[in-house]
C-alpha positions as CSV (number, residue, x, y, z in Angstrom):
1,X,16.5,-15.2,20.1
2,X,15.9,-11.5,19.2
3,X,16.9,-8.0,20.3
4,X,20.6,-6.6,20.4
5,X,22.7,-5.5,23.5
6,X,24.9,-2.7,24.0
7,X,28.8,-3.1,23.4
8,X,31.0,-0.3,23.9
9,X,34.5,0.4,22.5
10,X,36.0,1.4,25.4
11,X,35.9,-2.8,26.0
12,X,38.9,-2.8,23.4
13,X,41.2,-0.3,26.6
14,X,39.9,-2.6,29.7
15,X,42.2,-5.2,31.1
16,X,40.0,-8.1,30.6
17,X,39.9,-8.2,27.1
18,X,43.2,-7.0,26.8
19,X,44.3,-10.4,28.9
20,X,42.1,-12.4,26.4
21,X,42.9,-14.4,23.4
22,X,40.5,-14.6,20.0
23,X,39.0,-17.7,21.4
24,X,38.4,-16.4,24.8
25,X,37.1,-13.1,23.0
26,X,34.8,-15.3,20.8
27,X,33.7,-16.7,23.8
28,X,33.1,-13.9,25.5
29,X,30.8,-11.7,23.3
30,X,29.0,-15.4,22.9
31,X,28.2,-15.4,26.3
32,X,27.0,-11.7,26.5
33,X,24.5,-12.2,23.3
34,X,23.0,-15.3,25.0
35,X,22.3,-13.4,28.5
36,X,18.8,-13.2,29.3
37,X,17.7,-9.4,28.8
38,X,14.7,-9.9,31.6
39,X,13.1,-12.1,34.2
40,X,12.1,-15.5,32.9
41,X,11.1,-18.6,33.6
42,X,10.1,-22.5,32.5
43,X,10.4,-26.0,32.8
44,X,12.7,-28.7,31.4
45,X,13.0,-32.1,33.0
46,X,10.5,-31.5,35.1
47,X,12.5,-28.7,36.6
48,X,11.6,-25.2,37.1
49,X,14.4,-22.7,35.9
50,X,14.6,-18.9,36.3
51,X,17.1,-16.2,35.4
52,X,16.9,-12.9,35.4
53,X,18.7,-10.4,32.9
54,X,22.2,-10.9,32.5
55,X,21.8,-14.5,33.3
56,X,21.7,-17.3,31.2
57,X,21.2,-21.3,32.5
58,X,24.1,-23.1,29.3
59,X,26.2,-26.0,29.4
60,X,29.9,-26.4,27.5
61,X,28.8,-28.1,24.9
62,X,25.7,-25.3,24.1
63,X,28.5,-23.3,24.3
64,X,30.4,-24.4,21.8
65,X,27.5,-24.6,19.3
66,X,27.4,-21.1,19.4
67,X,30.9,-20.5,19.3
68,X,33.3,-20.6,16.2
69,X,34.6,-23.6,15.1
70,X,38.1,-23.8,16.1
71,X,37.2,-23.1,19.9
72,X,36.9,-26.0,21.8
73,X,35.5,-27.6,25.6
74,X,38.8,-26.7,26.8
75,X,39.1,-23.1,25.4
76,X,35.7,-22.5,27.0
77,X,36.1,-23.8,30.2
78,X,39.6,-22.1,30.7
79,X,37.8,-18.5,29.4
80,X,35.2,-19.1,32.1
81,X,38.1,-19.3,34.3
82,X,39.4,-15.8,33.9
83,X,35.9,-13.8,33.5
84,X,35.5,-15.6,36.8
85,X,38.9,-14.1,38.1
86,X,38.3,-10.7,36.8
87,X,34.7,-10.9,38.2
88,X,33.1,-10.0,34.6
89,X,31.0,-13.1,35.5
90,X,29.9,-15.7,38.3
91,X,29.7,-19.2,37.5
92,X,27.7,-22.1,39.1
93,X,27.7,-25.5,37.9
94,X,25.7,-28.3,38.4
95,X,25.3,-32.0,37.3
96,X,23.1,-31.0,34.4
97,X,23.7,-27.2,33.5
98,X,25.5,-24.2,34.6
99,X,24.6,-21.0,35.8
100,X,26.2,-17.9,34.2
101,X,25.6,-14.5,36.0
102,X,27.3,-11.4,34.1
103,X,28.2,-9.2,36.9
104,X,27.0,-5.5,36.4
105,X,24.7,-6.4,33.3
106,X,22.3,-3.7,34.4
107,X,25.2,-1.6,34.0
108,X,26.3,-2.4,30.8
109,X,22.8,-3.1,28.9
110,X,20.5,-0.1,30.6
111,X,19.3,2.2,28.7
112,X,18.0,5.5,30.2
113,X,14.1,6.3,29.9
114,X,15.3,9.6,27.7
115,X,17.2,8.0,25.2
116,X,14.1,5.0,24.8
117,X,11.9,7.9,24.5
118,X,13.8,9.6,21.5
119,X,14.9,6.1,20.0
120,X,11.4,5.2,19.7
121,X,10.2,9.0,18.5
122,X,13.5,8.7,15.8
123,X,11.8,5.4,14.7
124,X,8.2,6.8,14.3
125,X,9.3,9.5,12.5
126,X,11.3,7.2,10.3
127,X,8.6,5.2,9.8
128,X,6.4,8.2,9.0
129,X,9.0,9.5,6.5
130,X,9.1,5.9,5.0
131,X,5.5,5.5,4.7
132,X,4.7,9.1,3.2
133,X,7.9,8.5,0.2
134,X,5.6,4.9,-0.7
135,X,2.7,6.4,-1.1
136,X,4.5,9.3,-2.8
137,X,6.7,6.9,-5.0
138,X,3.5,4.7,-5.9
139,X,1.2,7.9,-6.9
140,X,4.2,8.4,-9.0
141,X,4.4,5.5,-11.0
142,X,0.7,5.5,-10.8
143,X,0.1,8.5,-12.8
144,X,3.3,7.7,-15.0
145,X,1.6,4.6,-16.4
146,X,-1.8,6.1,-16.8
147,X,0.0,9.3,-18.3
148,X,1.4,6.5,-21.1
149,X,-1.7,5.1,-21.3
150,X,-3.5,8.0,-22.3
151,X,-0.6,9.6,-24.2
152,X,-2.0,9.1,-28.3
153,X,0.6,7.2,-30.4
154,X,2.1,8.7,-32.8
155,X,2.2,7.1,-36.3
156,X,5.5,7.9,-38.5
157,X,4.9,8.7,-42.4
158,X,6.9,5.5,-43.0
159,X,4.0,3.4,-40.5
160,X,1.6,0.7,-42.5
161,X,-1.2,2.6,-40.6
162,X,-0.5,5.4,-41.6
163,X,0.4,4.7,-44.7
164,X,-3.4,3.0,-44.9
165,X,-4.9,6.2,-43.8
166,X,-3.4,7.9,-46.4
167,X,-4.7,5.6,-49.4
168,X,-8.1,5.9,-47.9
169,X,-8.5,9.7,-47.7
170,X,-7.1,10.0,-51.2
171,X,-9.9,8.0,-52.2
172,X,-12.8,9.8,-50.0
173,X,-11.2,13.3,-51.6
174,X,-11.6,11.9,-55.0
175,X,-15.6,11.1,-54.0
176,X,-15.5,14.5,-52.1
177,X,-14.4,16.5,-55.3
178,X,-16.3,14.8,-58.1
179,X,-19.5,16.2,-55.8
180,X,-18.0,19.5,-55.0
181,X,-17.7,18.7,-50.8
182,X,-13.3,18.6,-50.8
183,X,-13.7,21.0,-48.6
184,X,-15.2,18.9,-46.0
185,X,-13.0,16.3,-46.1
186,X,-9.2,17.9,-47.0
187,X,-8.5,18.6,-43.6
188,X,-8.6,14.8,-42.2
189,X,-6.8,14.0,-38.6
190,X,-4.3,11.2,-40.6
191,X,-3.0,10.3,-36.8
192,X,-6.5,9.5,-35.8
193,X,-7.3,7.8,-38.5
194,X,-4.3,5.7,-38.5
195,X,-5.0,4.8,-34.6
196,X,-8.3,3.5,-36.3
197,X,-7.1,1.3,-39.1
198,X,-4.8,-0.1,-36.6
199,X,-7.9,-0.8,-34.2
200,X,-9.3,-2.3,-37.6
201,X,-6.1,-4.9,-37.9
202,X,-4.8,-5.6,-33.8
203,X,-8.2,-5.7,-32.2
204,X,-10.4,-6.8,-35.1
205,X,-7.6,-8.9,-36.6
206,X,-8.7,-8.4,-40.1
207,X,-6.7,-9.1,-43.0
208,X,-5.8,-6.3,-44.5
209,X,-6.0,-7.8,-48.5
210,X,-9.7,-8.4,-47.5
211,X,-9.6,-4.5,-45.7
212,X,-8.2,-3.0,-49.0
213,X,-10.9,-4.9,-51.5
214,X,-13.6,-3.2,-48.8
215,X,-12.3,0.5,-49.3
216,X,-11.7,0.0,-52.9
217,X,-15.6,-0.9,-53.0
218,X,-16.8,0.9,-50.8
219,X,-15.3,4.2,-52.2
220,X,-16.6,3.0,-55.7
221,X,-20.3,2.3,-54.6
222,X,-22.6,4.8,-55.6
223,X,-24.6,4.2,-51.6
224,X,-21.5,3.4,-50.0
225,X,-18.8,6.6,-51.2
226,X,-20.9,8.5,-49.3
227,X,-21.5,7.5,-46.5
228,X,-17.7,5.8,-45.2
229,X,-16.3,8.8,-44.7
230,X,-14.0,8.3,-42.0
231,X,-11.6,4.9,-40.9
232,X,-14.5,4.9,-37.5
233,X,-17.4,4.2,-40.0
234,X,-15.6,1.9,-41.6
235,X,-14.6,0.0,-39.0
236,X,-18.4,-0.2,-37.7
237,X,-20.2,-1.2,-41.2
238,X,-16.9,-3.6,-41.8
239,X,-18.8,-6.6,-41.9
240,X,-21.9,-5.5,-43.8
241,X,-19.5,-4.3,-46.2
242,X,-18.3,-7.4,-46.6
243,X,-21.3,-8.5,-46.9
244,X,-22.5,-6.8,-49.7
245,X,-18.8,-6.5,-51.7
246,X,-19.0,-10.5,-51.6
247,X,-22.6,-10.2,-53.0
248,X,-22.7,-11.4,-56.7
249,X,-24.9,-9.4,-58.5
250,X,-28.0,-10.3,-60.4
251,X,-29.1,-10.3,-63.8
252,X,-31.0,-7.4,-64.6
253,X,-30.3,-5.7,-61.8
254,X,-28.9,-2.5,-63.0
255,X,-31.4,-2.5,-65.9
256,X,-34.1,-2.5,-63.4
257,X,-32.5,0.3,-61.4
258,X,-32.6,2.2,-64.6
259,X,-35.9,1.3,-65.7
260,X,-37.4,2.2,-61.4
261,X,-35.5,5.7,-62.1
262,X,-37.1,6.6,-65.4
263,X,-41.0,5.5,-63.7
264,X,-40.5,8.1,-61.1
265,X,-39.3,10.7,-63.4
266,X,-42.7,9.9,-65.7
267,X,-44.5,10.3,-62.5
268,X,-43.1,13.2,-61.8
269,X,-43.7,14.3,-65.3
270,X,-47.6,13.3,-65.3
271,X,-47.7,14.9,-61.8
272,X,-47.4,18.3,-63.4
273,X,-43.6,18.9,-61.8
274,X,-40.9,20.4,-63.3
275,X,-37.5,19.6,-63.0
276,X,-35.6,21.0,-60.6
277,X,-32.0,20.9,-62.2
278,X,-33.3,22.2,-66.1
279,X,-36.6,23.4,-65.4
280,X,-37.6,21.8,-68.8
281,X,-40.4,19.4,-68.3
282,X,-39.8,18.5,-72.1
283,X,-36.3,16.9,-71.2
284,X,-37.9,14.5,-68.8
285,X,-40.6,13.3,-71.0
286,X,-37.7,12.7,-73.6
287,X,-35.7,10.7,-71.5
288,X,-38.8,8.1,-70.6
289,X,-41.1,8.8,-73.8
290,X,-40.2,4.9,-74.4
291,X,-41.7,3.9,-71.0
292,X,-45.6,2.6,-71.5
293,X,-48.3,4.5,-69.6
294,X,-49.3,4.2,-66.4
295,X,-52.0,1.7,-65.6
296,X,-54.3,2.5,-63.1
């Protein structure tokens, strides 16, 4: 059952309820909610029933059901008793059910086609207002999260990011000065950088022992020092890095890097070129004079 009906306060002045005890009140406004509000019909027993609004087909003891607990048969039937007398209802009982008219329900439960009309419109427009705060209310929280999301973190002095950015561009400015090029670096964005080395530990999940030993090499390799400039490249030649710090390295291989250098310079030398940092052509051929001629 569904709906509401109409119950004024000027039923607190009448007679009738005036006359009426809390039971026969109880029972009362029962019988009032259960009242059909239009025409209907159907079949129980194989009977056909109908009522029409105001009506209801009940028994006593459906009654009671809806009725609070301390009201019993006998309250009921004795209330019916009195509506009856003060013609607020008609009652006609069978051997099955009973038939409760309440007299001048049209009365009591119309409503005029105006006031429908502007209860509905008040509803739309509630609805509209409803509907429009959502949307309003979700675009809100909507563009608060992506607002957080964007928003870069900031990384305190006291951070182990930050901290971490700050040991690695000490060491690129050392690189940076001993080949004249602080400039290029002094100026670093630390926040950036320490967003990166965090990238490096959270999403990478490297240990950070193993990240240390990699920027301590790196920064010390005569390739490397120059070209992991910034916590991005890092992060993007970390495993070759690793790679190549884990390396051992051979016998003879820094003799034979010397040995390559001092080649070219001879065939520089027998090339006719000069030097382009002296301009003495009689430094170079000191420096590889021990080196045996070329073989064609």
């Amino acid at each position: 059952m569904q709906g509401w009906i109409k119950l004024h306060r000027k039923i607190l002045n009448s007679p009738l309820y005036q006359q009426l005890n809390s039971k026969q009140r109880d029972v009362m406004i029962t019988l009032l909610l259960l009242a059909s509000h239009e025409t209907n019909e159907w079949e129980f027993g194989g009977q056909i029933y109908k009522v029409e609004p105001g009506q209801l087909v009940t028994s006593l003891e459906s009654l009671k059901r809806y009725c609070a607990s301390d009201v019993s048969i006998q309250n009921i039937r004795t209330t019916l008793l009195k509506l009856e007398r003060y013609n607020f209802l008609t009652n006609k009982s069978t051997n099955r059910n009973r038939l409760i008219t309440i007299v001048n329900w049209a009365n009591y439960q119309s409503v005029d086609e105006e006031l429908t009309s502007k209860l509905n419109s008040n509803q739309q427009t509630t609805n509209k207002q409803l509907t429009t705060i959502k949307k309003e209310r979700r675009k809100e929280v909507k563009n608060n999260i992506s607002s957080s999301r964007n928003k870069p973190k900031v990384y305190s002095e006291d951070d182990r990011y930050y901290k971490m950015a700050v040991y690695f561009h000490n060491k690129v400015m050392e690189v940076a000065t001993l080949n004249n090029k602080d400039h290029l670096v002094r100026d670093a964005n630390l926040q950036k950088w320490a967003d990166e080395f965090r990238k490096i530990v959270e999403l990478d999940k490297r240990d950070t022992k193993e990240l240390k030993q990699i920027i301590d090499w790196a920064t010390s390799d005569p390739f490397w020092q120059t070209n992991i400039l910034s916590p991005s490249k890092l992060r993007k030649q970390y495993v070759n890095l690793a790679m190549q710090m884990s390396r051992p390295r051979q016998s003879g291989e820094k003799k034979n890097k010397v040995t390559d250098n001092l080649v070219f310079l001879r065939a520089q030398l027998e090339g006719g070129e000069r030097d382009e940092q002296t301009g003495s052509q009689l430094a170079i051929n000191q420096s590889i004079g021990s080196l045996p001629p070329f073989r064609s």
